[in-house]
C-alpha positions, 0 to 999 in steps of 0.5 A, a space after each residue: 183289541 184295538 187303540 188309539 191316541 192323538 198326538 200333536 203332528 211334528 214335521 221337521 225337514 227331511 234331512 241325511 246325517 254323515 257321521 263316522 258310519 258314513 266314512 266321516 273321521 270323528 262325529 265331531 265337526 267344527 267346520 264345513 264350506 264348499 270349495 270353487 269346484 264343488 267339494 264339501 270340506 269337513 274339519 273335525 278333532 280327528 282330521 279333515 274329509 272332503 266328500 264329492 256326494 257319494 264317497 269321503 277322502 279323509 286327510 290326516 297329518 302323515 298326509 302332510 297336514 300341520 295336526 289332526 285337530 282341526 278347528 277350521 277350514 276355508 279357501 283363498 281367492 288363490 284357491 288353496 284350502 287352508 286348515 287351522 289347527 289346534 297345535 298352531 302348525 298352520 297348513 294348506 292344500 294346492 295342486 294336490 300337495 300339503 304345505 306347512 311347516 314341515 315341508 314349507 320355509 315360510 310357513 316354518 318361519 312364520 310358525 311361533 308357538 303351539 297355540 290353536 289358531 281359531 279365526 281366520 278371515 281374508 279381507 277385500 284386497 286378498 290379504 289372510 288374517 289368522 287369529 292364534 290364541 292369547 299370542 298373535 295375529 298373522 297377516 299373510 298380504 297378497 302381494 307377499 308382504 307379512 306382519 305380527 300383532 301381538 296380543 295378551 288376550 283371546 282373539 275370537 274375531 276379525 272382520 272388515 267395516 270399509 277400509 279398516 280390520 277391526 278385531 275382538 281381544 277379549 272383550 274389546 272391539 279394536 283396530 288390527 294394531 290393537 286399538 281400542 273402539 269400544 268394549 262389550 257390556 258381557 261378565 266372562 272373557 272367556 265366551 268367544 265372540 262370533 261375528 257376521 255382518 249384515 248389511 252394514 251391520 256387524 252382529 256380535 253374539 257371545 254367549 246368549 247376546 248378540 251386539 250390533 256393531 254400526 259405522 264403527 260403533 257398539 249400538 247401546 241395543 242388545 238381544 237376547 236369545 231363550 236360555 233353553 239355547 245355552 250358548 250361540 257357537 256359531 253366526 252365518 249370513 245365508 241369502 241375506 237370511 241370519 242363522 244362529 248356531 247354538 248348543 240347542 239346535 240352529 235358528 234361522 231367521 230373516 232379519 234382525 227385525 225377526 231377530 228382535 221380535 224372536 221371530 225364526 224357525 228353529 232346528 235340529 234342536 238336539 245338537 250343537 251346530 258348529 257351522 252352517 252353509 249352502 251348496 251351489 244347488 240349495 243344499 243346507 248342511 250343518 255341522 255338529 259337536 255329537 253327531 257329524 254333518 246334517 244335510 238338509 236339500 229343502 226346507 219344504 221337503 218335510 218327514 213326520 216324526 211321528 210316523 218314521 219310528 223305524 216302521 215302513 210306510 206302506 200305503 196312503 190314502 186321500 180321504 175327505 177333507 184333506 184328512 190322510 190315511 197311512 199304513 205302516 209294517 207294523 200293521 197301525 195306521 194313521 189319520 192325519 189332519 193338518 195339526 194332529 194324528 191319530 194313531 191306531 191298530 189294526 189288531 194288537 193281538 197279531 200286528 201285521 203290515 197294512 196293504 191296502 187302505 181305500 175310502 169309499 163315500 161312508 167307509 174306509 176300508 183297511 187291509 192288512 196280513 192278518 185282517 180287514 179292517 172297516 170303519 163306518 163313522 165310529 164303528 168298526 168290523 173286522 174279517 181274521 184274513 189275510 188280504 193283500 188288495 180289496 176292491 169292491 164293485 157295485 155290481 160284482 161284488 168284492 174281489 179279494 187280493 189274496 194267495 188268489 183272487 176270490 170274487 166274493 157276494 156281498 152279502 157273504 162278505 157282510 156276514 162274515 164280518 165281526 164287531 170284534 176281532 178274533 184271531 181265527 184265520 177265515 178261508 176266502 174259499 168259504 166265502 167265495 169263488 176263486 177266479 184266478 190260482 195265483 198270489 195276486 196282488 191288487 184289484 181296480 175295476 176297468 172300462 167297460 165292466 172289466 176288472 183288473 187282476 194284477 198276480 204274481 204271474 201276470 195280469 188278468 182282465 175278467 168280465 163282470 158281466 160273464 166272467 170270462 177270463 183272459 191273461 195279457 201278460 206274464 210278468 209280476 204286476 205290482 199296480 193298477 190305476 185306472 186313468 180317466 177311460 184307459 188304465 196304468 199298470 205297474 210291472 215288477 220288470 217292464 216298468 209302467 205300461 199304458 192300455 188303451 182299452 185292453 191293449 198296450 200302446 206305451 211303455 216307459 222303464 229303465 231304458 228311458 230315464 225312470 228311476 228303476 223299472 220295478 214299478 211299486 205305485 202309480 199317481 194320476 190326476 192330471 191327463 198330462 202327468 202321472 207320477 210313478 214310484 219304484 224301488 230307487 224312487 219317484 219319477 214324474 211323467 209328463 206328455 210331451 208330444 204324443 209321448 212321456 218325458 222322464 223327470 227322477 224327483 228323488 234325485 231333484 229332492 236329494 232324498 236318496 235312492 227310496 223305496 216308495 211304495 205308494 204316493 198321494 196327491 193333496 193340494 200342491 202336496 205330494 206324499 210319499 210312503 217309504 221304508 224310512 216313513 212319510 215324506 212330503 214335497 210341494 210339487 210347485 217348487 220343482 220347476 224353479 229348481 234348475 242348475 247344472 253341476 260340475 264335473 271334475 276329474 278326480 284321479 288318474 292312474 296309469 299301469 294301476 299306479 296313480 298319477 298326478 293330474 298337474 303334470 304332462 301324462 306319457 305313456 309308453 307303447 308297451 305300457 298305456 292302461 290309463 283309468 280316469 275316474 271323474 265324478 259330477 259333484 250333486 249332493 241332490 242327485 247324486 245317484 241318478 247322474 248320468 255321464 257323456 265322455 268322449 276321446 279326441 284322438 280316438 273317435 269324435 263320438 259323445 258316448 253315455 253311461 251311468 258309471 264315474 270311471 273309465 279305463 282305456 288299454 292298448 291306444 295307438 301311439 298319438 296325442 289324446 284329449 279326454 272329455 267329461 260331461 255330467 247329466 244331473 236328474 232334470 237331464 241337465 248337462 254341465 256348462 263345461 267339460 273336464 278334461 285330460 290331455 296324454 299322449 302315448 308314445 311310438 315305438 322307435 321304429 315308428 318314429 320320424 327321426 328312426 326313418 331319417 337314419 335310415 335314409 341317411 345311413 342308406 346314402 352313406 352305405 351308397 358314398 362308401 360303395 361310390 368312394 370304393 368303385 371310383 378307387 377300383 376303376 381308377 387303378 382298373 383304367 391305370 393298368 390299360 392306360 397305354 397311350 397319352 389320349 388314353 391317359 388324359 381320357 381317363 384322368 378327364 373320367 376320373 376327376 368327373 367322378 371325384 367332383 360327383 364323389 365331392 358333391 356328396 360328401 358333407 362334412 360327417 359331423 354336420 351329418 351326425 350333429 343334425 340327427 341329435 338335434 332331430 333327437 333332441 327335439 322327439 326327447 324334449 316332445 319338441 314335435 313340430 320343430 323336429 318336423 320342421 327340422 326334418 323337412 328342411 334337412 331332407 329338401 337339403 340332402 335332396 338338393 346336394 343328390 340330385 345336383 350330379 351334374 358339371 353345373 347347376 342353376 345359380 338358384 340351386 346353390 342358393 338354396 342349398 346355401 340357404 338350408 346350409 345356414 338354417 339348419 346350422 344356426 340351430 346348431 349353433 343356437 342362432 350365434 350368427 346371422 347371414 345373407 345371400 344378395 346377387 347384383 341387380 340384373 342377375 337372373 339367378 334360375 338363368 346363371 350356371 355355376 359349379 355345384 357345391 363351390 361355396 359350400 366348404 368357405 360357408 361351413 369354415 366361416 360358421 365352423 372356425 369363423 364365426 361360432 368362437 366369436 364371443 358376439 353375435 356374427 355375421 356371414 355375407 354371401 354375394 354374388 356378382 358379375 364383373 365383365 364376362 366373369 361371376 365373382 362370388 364371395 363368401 366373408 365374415 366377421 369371424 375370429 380370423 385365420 390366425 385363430 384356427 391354427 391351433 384348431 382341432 379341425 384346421 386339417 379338415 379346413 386346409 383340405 377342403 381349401 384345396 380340394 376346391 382349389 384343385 378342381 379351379 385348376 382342372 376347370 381353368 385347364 379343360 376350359 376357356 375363361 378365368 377360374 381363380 380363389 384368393 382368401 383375404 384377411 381381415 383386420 380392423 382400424 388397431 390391425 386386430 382380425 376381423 374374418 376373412 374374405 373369400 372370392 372365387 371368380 368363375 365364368 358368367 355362363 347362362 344355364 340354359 
């Protein structure tokens, strides 16, 4: 009823296969790099997929690629993906965009024939080289520069020694331009030949040899690899280590030393390997002809081929002299040594899962669904039972983990067993005494001659001694592993739970960091580290302080989200038993693995409609759904990374989750930066964040320039109330005037008033254009200008209000002057310059002047003076005292007045000359001094204009 054999002990790394069912788009991979950000690229006969650790984005021709069939894949130093096809059609990918021919002059000018492209190679000052079989060499240089080499031959690789391009046609070594160096001893042309260097070294493989190439010389050595390889496809220099890919697995070896003494380890032997590289975190992946992309995360990290045949690994057990005992679904188990296994039966008869192995000083005891199995040097018992734990105490007896928990004489249960298993199920009930009705998983004798029950229902602790009972928790224990004097139970729910005699003093699950808070196996041998294992993996608790640290070793390893259902320690060794079967790592080679991962922004949508992240994102007030999805790229610890996010803009917070996307709705309007950071499993954050800057609009009711209208439309409504009362009262005080006093009175009142109506009333397209320039700037997300611009058109409208009395300060108008022009020469696109200058000894905050009396001579010189000038121009503005008058003059070096007597706006002009006019008269006469204006033109040394001069002389009278 019982077999066993001895095989040889295989080990080979534990690896992941990608291939179609994964989401790859064919199985056949001729090529795979990583890119600058962290992708992994995959060019296969049915396109290409770029893979970011969790999902597969495939990339097609429709998709604007040049063909489906690519043959190989690289990045530039300008960081586009170039994609080398088998119908010639050359194609990359930046910025999200496909070019080629299709879409691309140059690529189209370039295309020639439909011949694959095979090699590619991109020398030291950034000049791309593509090899285009039996026709041509393309150089794409730099600096933009392109040449044509043709050939009559294949082309199967190009490479730099120093300065010079050297290129195999056929069997030839020669120069780019096709000169011959030397030729390789080979019998068929049809071989390709692939090349790295190493060191100064070029190694040259075709078919089975490979060729060393040496300071521009074919060295007379030679070497061979086995026959049972067939034929290298593919040569890579990893970390100075040389890999040789062939149509019988990948060799690695470390120099060309080892090379020639046939020293290197070999892999994957049943595949072709394509292409081979490593990641930034040490990752190896391998790329094959039948079976899609092998990644490889450690070398160290080792499955055993002879125990995974599909069959769950159950539980392990060290015994002595490093020999390990293991437990399969299937009810085998196994004795491993370090260079044999030998694999037996619990029974054939009924094969059932092994549950328990223990080693005592002379036995082993095996359980199992359908018997106990003991060994005793060569000889073997079996008790027909089904077990689910077996603990056996010196002084009590052995306690069987069954549908319950039964205590059972020793003497019963030696009797009860048989020199032959017989498939006759035994009650445990007729054997001995239940102590607990509940399905009860694992036994482990405690402190004090406790002994620990973990059940379904709960956790019981029963004296040895009395047999008292008593249950301290109530939720389904999975394990329990005495630690030194105190014990540590596994929970299916809570996580791992630490007693100090029979009380709890620490828990750690989920919520801490542990891979998953269903505890399945718990590993002790230190006082400082336990390790635990879960339904999602093995973690590594450590002392740090009076508390534990988390470390996830399944996502440090890169084995994946595992079931590890126990875990034993041998040496620096960590076995792990999992559904897939028996790994192992070397646990001192976990504290060198130290790195932290990108984390890239991998799309944004807005309104459920994808986006382009290299363009400025808007989003308006009724329409602002934005959902980021970002992923931190680890091949290793993919599913256990952890992300931090923040929205500036929003709040200043850091905020933590496990989840790749986000989505916010309903923002407030205002300018936004979103920030991503990714945790790896050692808690590692990444040395930068990505980011995402967008903003979302105000309603126009909100915005800056709607406000300004407003005001601005609110002191016109104000000029036209003002302009209707001054024409109500003059009619009013007409038809009451009755005497000359009276009349002169009113006429007195009346041009006061006309002066203050003067004052505000600018010219209306001086008005209507500032707004559209403030609207020109929100449209044109010109925030700070208009800003600036609203400031300087407000302090002016302020400054014109405010001044409603006869005079001003010679300070005042200044200003008002001197906003006037800052905001016309945004009007006019700075087509002039000015300057205001006052004599030496004027003290402008102490001079008074009219309010206002420049302005209409400073609008005519930008208006009809200086803006139709084809040139630059310029406006003077100077005030001066001559005697006991202020002689102001405005001049410019404008069109001149005989220029605008065809102008549209000469009307507006003539008026505004008069009405300054008319009020010099009224001052002239109502009070004492001169009050004169004379406008000059100017000409130049041929007689042809040259502006116009304006000087108005008024009084020099102190303001205060």
């Amino acid at each position: 009823m019982l077999f066993s054999f001895n095989v040889g002990l295989a080990q080979t790394p534990f690896y992941k296969n990608y291939s179609i069912e994964s989401g790859l788009p064919s199985a056949t991979v001729y090529d795979i790099i990583q890119d600058s950000d962290g992708y992994m690229w995959m060019a296969t006969d049915n396109g290409v997929a770029k893979y970011n650790g969790s999902s597969f984005k495939k990339y097609y021709s429709e998709d604007g690629m040049g063909d489906n069939h690519i043959f190989k894949v690289f990045e530039d130093r300008k960081k586009r993906i170039w994609f080398l096809p088998q119908n010639g059609m050359l194609s990359y990918l930046f910025k999200d965009s496909f070019f080629s021919a299709k879409n691309n002059a140059f690529l189209k000018k370039k295309y020639i024939s439909n011949h694959p492209y095979f090699i590619y190679y991109e020398s030291s000052n950034g000049d791309l080289y593509f090899g285009q079989y039996r026709t041509q060499i393309l150089q794409l240089g730099a600096e933009g520069h392109t040449e044509f080499y043709n050939i009559d031959n294949n082309i199967s690789s190009i490479w730099q020694d120093g300065d010079s391009i050297i290129t195999i046609r056929g069997y030839k070594i020669t120069t780019i331009k096709g000169h011959v160096i030397d030729s390789l001893p080979i019998r068929s042309i049809e071989n390709f030949s692939r090349v790295c260097v190493y060191s100064d070294t070029a190694l040259i493989a075709n078919g089975k040899e490979i060729f060393l190439y040496n300071k521009g010389k074919l060295l007379e050595e030679k070497i061979r690899i086995s026959n049972k390889y067939q034929e290298i496809i593919s040569l890579h220099i990893i970390d100075n280590e040389i890999w040789i890919g062939t149509r019988k697995g990948v060799l690695r070896t470390k120099s060309i030393n080892s090379l020639r003494d046939d020293k290197y380890d070999e892999y994957l032997g049943n595949y072709s390997i394509t292409s081979s590289c490593k990641d930034f975190e040490g990752n190896y992946w391998f790329s094959t002809l039948e079976h899609g992309v092998f990644f490889i995360p450690s070398f160290s990290l080792i499955t055993y081929d002879n125990l995974i045949s599909n069959k769950g690994v159950k539980c392990i057990e060290r015994g002595l002299n490093n020999i390990l005992w293991v437990g399969d679904s299937k009810g085998n188990y196994y004795i491993m040594t370090d260079d044999q296994v030998m694999i037996n039966t619990v029974s054939s008869v009924k094969p059932s899962q092994v549950t328990s192995i223990h080693y005592e000083a002379n036995k082993v005891r095996i359980t199992s669904k359908s018997a106990i199995l003991e060994l005793k040097g060569t000889k073997k018992h079996f008790l027909s039972i089904f077990a689910n734990d077996l603990f056996y105490d010196k002084k009590s007896g052995y306690w069987l983990a069954s549908s319950q928990c039964y205590r059972i004489n020793e003497l019963d249960y030696n009797n009860a067993l048989k020199s032959t298993y017989k498939p006759v199920y035994t009650n445990p009930a007729d054997l001995g005494v239940m102590m607990i009705d509940e399905v009860t998983n694992t036994v482990e004798k405690g402190s004090s001659n406790n002994i620990w029950v973990g059940t379904k229902n709960g956790l019981w602790i029963i004296n040895a001694n009395n047999y008292e009972k008593q249950k301290v928790r109530f939720d389904k224990i999975n394990v329990i592993e005495k630690r030194f004097d105190n014990m540590v139970v596994g929970t299916e729910s809570e996580g791992v739970v630490f007693y100090k005699g029979v009380t709890p003093y620490d828990t750690i699950n989920a919520r801490d960091g542990l891979s998953a808070s269903n505890v399945l196996a718990i590993n002790s041998v230190s006082a400082d580290t336990v390790w635990v294992g879960t339904v999602n993996g093995v973690d590594l608790l450590y002392r740090e302080g009076e508390g534990w640290k988390t470390t996830n070793i399944t996502g440090l390893l890169g084995i994946g989200a595992k079931r590890v259902n126990d875990i034993a320690e041998l040496d620096s060794l960590i076995y792990l038993a999992t559904e897939e079967g028996l790994i192992s790592f070397d646990k001192t080679k976990l504290s060198n693995t130290v790195y932290s991962i990108p984390i890239v922004i991998e799309n944004v949508s807005v309104n459920n409609k994808p986006v382009s992240l290299f363009a400025d994102i808007s989003l308006s007030y009724t329409s602002n759904n934005i959902a980021i999805k970002y992923t931190g790229l680890s091949y290793k610890s993919k599913a256990t990374i952890k992300y931090l996010y923040t929205l500036d803009g929003l709040d200043n917070e850091w905020h933590k989750t496990d989840v790749d996307n986000i989505n916010y709705a309903s923002l407030p309007a205002g300018s936004y930066t979103f920030k991503v950071k990714a945790i790896n499993a050692l808690g590692i954050a990444s040395d930068g964040y990505a980011q995402l800057k967008f903003n979302v609009t105000a309603p126009i009711w909100k915005r800056t320039w709607f406000y300004l209208l407003l005001v601005v439309g609110f002191a016109l409504v104000i000029v036209v109330i003002a302009l209707f009362r001054i024409r109500y009262m003059k009619k009013a005080y007409e038809l009451k005037s009755k005497t000359e006093n009276l009349k002169l009175t009113y006429e007195r009142d009346i041009k006061a008033i006309e002066q203050k109506a003067l004052r505000m009333q600018m010219n209306p397209h001086f008005l209507f254009n500032a707004l559209n320039t403030i609207k020109g700037y929100y449209a044109n997300n010109k925030h700070a200008e208009g800003s600036t611009y609203i400031s300087k058109f407000s302090k002016l409208l302020r400054l014109i209000l405010e001044s409603d009395d006869h005079i001003i300060s010679l300070e005042t108008e200044i200003n008002i002057l001197d906003l006037y022009f800052d905001l016309s020469k945004v009007r006019y696109n700075n087509a002039f310059n000015y300057s205001i200058e006052t004599e030496v000894g004027i003290i402008p905050s102490e001079v008074s002047i009219i309010p206002m009396l420049l302005q209409p001579f400073v609008e005519n010189a930008i208006i009809h003076g200086v803006a139709p000038k084809s040139g630059k121009g310029m406006i003077k503005v100077m005030f001066n005292k001559s005697g006991v008058n202020l002689v102001c003059v405005v001049e410019d070096n404008g069109v001149g007045r005989s220029y605008n007597k065809t102008s549209s706006n000469t009307e507006y002009q003539s008026k505004a000359i008069e009405v300054t006019r008319s009020r010099l008269d009224v001052l002239s006469k109502s009070s004492a001094g001169q009050y004169s204006m004379i406008i000059e033109d100017l000409k130049d040394e041929n007689g042809s204009p040259e502006g116009t001069r304006v000087t108005i002389v008024i009084p020099f009278k102190l303001f205060w």
